[in-house]
mmCIF file of the C-alpha atoms, coordinates in Angstrom:
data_MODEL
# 
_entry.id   MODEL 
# 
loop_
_atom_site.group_PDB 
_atom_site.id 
_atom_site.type_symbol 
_atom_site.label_atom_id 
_atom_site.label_alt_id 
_atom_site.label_comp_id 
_atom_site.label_asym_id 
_atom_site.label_entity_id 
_atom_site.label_seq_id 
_atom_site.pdbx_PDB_ins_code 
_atom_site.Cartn_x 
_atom_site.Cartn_y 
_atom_site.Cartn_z 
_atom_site.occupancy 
_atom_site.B_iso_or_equiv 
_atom_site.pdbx_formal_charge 
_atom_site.auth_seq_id 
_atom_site.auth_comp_id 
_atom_site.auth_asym_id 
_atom_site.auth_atom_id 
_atom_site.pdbx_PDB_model_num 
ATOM 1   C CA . UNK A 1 1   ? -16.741 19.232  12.761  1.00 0.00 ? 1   UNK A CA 1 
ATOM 2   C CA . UNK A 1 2   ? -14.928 18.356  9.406   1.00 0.00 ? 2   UNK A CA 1 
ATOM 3   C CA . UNK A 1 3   ? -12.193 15.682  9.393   1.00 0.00 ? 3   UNK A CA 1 
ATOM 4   C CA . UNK A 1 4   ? -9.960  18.826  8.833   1.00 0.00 ? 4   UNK A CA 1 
ATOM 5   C CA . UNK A 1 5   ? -11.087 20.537  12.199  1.00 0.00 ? 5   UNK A CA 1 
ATOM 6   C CA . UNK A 1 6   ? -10.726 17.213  13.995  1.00 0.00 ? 6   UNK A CA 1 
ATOM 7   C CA . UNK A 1 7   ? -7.343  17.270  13.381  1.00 0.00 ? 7   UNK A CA 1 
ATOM 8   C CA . UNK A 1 8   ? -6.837  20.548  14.543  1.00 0.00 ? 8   UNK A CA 1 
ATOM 9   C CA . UNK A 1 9   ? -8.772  19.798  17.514  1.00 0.00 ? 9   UNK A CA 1 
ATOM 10  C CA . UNK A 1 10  ? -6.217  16.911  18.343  1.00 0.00 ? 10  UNK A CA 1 
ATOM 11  C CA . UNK A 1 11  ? -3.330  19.136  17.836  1.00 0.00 ? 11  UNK A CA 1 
ATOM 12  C CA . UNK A 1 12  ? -4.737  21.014  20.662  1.00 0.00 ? 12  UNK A CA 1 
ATOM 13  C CA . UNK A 1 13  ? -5.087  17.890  22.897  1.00 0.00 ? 13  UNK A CA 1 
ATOM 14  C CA . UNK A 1 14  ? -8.239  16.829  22.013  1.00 0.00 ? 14  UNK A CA 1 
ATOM 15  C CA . UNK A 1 15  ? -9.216  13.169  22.528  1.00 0.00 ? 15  UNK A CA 1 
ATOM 16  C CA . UNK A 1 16  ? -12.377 13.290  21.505  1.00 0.00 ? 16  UNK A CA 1 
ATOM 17  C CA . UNK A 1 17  ? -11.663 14.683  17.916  1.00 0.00 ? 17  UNK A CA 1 
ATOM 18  C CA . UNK A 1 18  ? -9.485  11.559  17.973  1.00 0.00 ? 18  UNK A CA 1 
ATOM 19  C CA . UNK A 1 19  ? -12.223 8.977   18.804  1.00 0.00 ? 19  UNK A CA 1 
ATOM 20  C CA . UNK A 1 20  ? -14.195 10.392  16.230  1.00 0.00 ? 20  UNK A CA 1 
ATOM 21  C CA . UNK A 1 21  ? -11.565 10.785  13.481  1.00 0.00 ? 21  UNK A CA 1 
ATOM 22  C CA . UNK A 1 22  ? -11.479 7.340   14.491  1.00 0.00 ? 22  UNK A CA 1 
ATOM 23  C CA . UNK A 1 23  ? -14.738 6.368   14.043  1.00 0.00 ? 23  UNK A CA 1 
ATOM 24  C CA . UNK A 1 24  ? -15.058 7.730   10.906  1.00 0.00 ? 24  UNK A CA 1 
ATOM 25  C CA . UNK A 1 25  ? -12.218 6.178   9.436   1.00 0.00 ? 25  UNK A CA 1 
ATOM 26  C CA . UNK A 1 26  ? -10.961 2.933   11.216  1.00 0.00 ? 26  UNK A CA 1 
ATOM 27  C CA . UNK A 1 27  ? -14.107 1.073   9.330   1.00 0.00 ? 27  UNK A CA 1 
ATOM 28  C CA . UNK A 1 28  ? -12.678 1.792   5.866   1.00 0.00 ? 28  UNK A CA 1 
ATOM 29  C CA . UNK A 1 29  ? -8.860  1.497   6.477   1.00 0.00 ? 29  UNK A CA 1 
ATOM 30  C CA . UNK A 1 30  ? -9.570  -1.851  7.838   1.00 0.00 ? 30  UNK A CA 1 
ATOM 31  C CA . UNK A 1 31  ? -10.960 -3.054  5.186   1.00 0.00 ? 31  UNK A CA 1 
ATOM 32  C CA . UNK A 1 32  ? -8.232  -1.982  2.922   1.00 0.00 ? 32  UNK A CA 1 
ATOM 33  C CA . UNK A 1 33  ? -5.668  -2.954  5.384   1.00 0.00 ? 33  UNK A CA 1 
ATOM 34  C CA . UNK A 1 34  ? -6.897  -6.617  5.124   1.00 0.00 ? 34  UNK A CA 1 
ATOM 35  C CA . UNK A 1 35  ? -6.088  -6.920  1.886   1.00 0.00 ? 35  UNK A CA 1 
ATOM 36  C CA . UNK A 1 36  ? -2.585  -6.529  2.472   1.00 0.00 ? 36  UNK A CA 1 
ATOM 37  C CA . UNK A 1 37  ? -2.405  -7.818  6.219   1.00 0.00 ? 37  UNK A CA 1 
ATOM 38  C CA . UNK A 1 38  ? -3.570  -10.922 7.924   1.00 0.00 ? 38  UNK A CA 1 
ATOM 39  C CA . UNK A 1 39  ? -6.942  -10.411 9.830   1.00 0.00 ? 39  UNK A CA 1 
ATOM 40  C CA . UNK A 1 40  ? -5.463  -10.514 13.051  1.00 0.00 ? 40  UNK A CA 1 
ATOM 41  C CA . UNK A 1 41  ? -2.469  -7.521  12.862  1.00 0.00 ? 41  UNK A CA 1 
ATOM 42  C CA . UNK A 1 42  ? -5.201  -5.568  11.259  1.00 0.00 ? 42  UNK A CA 1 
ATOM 43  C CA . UNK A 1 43  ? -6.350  -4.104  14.411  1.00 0.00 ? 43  UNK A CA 1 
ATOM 44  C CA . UNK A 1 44  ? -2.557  -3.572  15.715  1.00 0.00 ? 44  UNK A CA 1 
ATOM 45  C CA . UNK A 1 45  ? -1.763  -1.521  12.528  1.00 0.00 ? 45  UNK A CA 1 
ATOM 46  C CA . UNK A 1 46  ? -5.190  0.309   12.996  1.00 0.00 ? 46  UNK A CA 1 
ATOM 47  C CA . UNK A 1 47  ? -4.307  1.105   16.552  1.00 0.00 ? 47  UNK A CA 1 
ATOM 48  C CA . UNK A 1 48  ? -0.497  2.249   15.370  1.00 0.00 ? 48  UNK A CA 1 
ATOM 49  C CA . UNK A 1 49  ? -1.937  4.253   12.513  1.00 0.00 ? 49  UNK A CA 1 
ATOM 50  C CA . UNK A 1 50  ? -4.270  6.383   14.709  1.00 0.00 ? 50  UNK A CA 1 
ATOM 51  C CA . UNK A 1 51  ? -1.500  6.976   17.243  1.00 0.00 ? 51  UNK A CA 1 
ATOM 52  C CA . UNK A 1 52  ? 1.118   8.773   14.649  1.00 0.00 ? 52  UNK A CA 1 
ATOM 53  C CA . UNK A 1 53  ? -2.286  10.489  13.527  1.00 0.00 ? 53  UNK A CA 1 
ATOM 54  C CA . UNK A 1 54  ? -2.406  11.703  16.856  1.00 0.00 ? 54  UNK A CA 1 
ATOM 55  C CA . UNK A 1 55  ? 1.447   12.730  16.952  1.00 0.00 ? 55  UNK A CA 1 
ATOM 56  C CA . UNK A 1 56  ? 1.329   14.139  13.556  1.00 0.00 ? 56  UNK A CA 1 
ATOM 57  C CA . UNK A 1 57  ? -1.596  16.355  13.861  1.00 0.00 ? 57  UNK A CA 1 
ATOM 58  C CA . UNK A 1 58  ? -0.125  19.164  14.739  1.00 0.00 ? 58  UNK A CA 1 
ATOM 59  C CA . UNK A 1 59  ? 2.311   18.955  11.611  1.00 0.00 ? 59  UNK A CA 1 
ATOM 60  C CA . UNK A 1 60  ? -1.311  18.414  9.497   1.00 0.00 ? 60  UNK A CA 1 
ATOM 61  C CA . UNK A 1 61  ? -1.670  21.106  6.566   1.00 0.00 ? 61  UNK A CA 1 
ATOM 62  C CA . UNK A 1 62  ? -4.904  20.698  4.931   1.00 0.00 ? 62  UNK A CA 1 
ATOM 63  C CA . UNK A 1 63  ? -3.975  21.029  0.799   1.00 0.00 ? 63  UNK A CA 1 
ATOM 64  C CA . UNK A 1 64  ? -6.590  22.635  -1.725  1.00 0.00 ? 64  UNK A CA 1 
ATOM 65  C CA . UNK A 1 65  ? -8.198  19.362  -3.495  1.00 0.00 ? 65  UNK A CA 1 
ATOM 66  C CA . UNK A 1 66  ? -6.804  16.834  -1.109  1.00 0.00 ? 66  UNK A CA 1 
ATOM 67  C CA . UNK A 1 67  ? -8.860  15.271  1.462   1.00 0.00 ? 67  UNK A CA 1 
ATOM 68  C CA . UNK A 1 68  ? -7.682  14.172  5.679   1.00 0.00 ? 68  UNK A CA 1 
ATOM 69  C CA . UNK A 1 69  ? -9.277  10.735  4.685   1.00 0.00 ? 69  UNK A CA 1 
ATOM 70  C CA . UNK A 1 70  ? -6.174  10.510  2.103   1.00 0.00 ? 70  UNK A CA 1 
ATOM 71  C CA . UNK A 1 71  ? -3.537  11.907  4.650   1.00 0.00 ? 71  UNK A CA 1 
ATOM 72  C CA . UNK A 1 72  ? -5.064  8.971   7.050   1.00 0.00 ? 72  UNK A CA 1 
ATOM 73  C CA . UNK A 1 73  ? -4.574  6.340   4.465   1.00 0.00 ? 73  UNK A CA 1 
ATOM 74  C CA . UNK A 1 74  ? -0.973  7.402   3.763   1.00 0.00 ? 74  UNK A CA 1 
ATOM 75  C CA . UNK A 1 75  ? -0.144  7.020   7.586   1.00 0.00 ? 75  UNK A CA 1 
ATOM 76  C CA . UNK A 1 76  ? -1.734  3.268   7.694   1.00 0.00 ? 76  UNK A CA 1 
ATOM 77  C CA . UNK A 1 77  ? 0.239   2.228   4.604   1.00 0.00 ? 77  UNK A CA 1 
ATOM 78  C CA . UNK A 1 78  ? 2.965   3.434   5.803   1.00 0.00 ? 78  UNK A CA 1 
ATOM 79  C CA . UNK A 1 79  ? 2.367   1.444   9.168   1.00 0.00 ? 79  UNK A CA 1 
ATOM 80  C CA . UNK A 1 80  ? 1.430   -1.515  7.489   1.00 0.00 ? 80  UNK A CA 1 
ATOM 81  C CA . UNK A 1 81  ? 4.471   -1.242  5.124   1.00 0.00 ? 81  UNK A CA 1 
ATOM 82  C CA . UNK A 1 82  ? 6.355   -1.222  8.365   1.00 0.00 ? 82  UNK A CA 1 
ATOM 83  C CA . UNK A 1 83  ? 4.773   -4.275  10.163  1.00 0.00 ? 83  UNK A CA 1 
ATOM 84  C CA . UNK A 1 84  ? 5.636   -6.281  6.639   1.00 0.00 ? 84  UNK A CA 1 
ATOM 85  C CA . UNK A 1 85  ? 9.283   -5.256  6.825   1.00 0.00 ? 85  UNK A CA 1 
ATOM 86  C CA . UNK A 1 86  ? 9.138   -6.370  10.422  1.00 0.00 ? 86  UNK A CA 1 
ATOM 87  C CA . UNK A 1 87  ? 7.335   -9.282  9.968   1.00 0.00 ? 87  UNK A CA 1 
ATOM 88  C CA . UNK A 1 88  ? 8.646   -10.685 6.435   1.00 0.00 ? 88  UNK A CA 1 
ATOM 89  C CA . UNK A 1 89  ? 7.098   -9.035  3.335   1.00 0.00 ? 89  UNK A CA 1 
ATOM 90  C CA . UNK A 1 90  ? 7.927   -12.474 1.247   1.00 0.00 ? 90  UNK A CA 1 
ATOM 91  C CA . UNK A 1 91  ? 5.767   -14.682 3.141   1.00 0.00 ? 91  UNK A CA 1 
ATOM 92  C CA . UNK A 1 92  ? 2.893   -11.845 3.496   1.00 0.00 ? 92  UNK A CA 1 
ATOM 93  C CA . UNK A 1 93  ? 2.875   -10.689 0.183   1.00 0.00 ? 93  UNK A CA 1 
ATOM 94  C CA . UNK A 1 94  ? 1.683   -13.158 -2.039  1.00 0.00 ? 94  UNK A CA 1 
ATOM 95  C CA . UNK A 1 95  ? -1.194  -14.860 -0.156  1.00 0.00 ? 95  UNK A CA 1 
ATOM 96  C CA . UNK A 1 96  ? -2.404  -10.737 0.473   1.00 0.00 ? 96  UNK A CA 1 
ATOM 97  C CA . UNK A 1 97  ? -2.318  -10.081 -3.411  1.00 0.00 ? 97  UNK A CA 1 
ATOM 98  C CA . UNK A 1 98  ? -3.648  -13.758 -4.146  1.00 0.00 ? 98  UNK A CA 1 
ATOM 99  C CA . UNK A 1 99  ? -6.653  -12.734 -1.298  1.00 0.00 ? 99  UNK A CA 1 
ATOM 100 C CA . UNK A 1 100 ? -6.999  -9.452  -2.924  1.00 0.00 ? 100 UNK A CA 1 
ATOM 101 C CA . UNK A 1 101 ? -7.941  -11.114 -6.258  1.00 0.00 ? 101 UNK A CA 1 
ATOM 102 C CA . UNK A 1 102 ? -10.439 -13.073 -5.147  1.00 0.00 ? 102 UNK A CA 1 
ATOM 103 C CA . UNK A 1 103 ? -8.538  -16.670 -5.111  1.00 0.00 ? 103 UNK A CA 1 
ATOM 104 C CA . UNK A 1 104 ? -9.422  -18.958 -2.788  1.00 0.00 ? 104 UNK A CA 1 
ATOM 105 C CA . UNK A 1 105 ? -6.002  -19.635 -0.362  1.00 0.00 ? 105 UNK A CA 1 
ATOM 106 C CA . UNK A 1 106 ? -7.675  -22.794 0.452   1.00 0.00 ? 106 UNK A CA 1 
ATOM 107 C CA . UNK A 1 107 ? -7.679  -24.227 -3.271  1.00 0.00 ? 107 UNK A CA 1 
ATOM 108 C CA . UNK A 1 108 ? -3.877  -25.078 -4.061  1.00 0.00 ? 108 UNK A CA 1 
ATOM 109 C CA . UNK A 1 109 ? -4.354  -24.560 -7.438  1.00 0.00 ? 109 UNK A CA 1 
ATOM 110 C CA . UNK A 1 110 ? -4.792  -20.992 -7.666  1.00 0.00 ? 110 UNK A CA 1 
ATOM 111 C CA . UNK A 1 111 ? -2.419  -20.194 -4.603  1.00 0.00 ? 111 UNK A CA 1 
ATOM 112 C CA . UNK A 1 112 ? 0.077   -21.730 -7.390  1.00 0.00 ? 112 UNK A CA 1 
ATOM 113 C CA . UNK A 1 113 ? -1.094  -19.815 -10.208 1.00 0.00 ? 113 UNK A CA 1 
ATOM 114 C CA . UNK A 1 114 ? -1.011  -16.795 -7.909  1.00 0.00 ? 114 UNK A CA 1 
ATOM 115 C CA . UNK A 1 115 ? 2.677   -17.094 -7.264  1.00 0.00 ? 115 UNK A CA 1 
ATOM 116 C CA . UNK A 1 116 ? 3.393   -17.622 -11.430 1.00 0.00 ? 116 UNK A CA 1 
ATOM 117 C CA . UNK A 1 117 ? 1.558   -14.832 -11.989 1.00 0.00 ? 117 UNK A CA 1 
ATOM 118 C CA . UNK A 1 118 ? 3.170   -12.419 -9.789  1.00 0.00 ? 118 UNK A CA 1 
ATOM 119 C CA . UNK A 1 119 ? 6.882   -14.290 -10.095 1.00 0.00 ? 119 UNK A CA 1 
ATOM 120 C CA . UNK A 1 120 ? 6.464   -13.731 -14.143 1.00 0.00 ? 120 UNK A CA 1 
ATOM 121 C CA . UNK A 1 121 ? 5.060   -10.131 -13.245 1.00 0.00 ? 121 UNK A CA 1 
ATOM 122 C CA . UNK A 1 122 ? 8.292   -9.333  -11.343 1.00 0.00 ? 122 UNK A CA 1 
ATOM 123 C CA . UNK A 1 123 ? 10.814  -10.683 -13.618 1.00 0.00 ? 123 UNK A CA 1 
ATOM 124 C CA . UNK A 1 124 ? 9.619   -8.479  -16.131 1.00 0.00 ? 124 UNK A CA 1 
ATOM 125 C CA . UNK A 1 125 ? 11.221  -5.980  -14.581 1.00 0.00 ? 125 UNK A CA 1 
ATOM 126 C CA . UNK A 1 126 ? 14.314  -7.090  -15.274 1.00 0.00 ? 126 UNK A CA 1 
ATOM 127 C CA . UNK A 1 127 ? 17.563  -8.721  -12.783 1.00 0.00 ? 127 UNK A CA 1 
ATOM 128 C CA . UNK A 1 128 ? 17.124  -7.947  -9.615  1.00 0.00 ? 128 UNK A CA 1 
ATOM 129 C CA . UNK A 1 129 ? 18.879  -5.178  -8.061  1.00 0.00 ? 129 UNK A CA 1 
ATOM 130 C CA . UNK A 1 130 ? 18.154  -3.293  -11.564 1.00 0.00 ? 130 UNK A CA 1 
ATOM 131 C CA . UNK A 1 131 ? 16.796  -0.055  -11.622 1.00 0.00 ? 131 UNK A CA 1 
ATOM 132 C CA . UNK A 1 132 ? 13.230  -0.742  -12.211 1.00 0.00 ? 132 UNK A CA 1 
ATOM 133 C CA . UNK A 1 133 ? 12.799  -3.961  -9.966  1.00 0.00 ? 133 UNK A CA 1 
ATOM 134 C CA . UNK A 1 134 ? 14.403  -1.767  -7.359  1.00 0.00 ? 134 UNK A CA 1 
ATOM 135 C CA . UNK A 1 135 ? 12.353  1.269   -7.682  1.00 0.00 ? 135 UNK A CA 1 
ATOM 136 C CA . UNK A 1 136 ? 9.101   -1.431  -7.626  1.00 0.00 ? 136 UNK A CA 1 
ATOM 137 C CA . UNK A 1 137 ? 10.687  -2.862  -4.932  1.00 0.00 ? 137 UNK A CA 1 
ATOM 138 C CA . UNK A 1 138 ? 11.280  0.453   -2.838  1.00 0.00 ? 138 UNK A CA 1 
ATOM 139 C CA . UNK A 1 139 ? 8.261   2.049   -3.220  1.00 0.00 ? 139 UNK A CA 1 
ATOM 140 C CA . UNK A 1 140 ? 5.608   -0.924  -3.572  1.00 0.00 ? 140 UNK A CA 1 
ATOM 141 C CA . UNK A 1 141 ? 7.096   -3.852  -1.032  1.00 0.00 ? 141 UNK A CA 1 
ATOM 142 C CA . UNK A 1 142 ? 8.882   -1.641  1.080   1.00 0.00 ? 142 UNK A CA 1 
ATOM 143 C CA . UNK A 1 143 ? 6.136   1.247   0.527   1.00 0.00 ? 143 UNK A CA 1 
ATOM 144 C CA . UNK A 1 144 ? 8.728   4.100   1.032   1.00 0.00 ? 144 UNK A CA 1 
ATOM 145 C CA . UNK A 1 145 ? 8.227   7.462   -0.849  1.00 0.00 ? 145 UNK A CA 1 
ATOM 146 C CA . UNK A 1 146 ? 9.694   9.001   -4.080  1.00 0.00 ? 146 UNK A CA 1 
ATOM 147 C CA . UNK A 1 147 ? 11.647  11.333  -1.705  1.00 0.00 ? 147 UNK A CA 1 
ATOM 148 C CA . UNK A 1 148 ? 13.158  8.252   0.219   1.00 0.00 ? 148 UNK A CA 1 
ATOM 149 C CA . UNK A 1 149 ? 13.494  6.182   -3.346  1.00 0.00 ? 149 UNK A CA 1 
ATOM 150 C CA . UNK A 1 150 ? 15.134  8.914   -4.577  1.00 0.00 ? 150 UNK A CA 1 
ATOM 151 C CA . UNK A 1 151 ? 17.874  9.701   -1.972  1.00 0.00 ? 151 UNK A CA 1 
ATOM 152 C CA . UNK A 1 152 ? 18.316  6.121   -1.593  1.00 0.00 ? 152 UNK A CA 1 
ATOM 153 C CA . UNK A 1 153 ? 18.898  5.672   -5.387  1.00 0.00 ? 153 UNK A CA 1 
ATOM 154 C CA . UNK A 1 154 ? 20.636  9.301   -5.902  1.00 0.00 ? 154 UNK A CA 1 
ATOM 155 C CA . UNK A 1 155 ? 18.407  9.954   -8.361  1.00 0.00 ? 155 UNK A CA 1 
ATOM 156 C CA . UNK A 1 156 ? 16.221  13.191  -8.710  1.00 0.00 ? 156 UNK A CA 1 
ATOM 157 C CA . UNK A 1 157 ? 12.136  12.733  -7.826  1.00 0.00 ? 157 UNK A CA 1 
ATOM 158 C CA . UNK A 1 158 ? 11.101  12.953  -11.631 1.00 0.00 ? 158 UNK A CA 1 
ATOM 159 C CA . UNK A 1 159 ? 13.300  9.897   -12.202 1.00 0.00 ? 159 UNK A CA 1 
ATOM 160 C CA . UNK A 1 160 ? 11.541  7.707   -9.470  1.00 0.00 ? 160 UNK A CA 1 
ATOM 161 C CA . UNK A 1 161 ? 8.218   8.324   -10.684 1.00 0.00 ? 161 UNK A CA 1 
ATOM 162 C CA . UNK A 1 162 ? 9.364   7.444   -14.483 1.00 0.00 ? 162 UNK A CA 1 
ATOM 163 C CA . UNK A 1 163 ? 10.799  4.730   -13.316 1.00 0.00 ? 163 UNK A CA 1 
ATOM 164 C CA . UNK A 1 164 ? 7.669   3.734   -11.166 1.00 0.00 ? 164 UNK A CA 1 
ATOM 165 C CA . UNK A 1 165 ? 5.582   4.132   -13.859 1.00 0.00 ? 165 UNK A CA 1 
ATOM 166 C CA . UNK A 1 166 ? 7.240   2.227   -16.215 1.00 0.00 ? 166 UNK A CA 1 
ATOM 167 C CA . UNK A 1 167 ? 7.726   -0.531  -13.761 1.00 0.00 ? 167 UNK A CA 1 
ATOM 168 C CA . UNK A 1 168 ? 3.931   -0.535  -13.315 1.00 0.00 ? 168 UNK A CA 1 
ATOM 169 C CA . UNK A 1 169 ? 3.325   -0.864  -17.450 1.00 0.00 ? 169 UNK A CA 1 
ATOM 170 C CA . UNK A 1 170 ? 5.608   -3.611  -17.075 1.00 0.00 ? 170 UNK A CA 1 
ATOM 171 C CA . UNK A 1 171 ? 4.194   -5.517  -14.475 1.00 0.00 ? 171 UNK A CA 1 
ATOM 172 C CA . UNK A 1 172 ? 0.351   -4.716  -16.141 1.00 0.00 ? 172 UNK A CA 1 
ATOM 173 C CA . UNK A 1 173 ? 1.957   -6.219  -19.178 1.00 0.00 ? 173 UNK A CA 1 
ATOM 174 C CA . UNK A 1 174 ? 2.457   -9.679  -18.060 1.00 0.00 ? 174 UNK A CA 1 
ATOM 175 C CA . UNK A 1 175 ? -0.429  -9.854  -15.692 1.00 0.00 ? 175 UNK A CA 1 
ATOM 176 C CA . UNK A 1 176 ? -2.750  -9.200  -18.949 1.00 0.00 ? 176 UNK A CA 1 
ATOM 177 C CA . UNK A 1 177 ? -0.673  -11.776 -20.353 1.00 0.00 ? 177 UNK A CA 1 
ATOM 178 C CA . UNK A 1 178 ? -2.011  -14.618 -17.738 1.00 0.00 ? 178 UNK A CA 1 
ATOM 179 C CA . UNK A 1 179 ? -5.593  -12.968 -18.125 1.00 0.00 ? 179 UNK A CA 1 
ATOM 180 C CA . UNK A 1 180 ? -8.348  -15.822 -18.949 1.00 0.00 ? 180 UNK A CA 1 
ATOM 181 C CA . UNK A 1 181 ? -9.392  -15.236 -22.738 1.00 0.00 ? 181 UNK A CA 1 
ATOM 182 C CA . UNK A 1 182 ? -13.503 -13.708 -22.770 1.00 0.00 ? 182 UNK A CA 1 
ATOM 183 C CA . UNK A 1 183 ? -15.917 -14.685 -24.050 1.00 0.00 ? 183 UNK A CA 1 
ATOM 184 C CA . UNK A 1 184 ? -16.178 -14.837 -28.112 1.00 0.00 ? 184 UNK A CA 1 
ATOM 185 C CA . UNK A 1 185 ? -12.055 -15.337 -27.811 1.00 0.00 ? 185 UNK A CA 1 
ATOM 186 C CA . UNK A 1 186 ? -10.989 -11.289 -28.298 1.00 0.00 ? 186 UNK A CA 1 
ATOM 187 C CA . UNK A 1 187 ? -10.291 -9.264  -24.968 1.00 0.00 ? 187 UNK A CA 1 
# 
């Protein structure tokens, strides 16, 4: 059966489509999901993810062009964006995107650096409580949708994903700034 069938299978009660949904796709959203999570809760948001997969499935619609795999991932980012507002986003945060890059957390040099980076990205998106550090702040700390951004910020849907856009040319900007120089001196 295809992922899409699985899912239909568990909407009828089916816990074996569900073991093998699982085994298809905890591998991969765990190793996304530690990249924003500590090791150990990565198991805890896999197990969380799976069960609103298996509450959900019978409100699954397959869509022309889109895939189950990417209706998966949206439910563990959503779960891990939950476990982060539980737990503390500001302490998690940072040392995930400073893992993510490749820095070492053990070398306090670059855990530094890290932080610059990403406090310099941030405040380049203005005061906070403005309208793009907001909108960043909604959609990529809190990981909420452009539906919940934009009944939050009583703006239309078109608005949040300008704003998110713009918000993410922003933040690119002064990343590239901090960007080592290449070899020959041009990048």
């Amino acid at each position: 059966m295809d992922d899409d069938e699985l899912i239909a299978a568990m909407a009828g009660g089916d816990d074996r489509a569900l073991r093998e949904l699982f085994s298809r796709h905890a591998p991969w959203l765990a190793a996304r999901l530690r990249g924003v999570l500590p090791a150990s809760e990565v198991e805890d948001v896999l197990q969380e993810t799976f069960l609103a997969v298996w509450r959900g499935a019978k409100r699954y619609r397959p869509e022309p062009g889109a895939s189950a795999g990417g209706w998966v991932w949206g439910i563990a980012r959503r779960q891990a964006a939950q476990w982060l507002r539980r737990r503390g986003p500001a302490e998690l945060l940072l040392p995930a995107l400073e893992a993510a890059d490749g820095a070492h957390p053990g070398d306090p040099a670059e855990a530094v650096l890290s932080r610059a980076e990403v406090a310099c990205a941030v405040s380049a998106l203005g005061p906070e409580g403005g309208v793009a550090r907001e909108t960043w702040r909604l959609m990529y700390v809190e990981d909420r949708s452009v539906a919940e951004v934009a009944e939050l910020m009583g703006v239309p849907e078109g608005t949040v994903k300008s704003r998110a856009h713009r918000a993410r040319e922003l933040m690119r900007a002064a990343l590239r700034r901090h960007e080592p120089v290449g070899e020959g001196g041009g990048q």
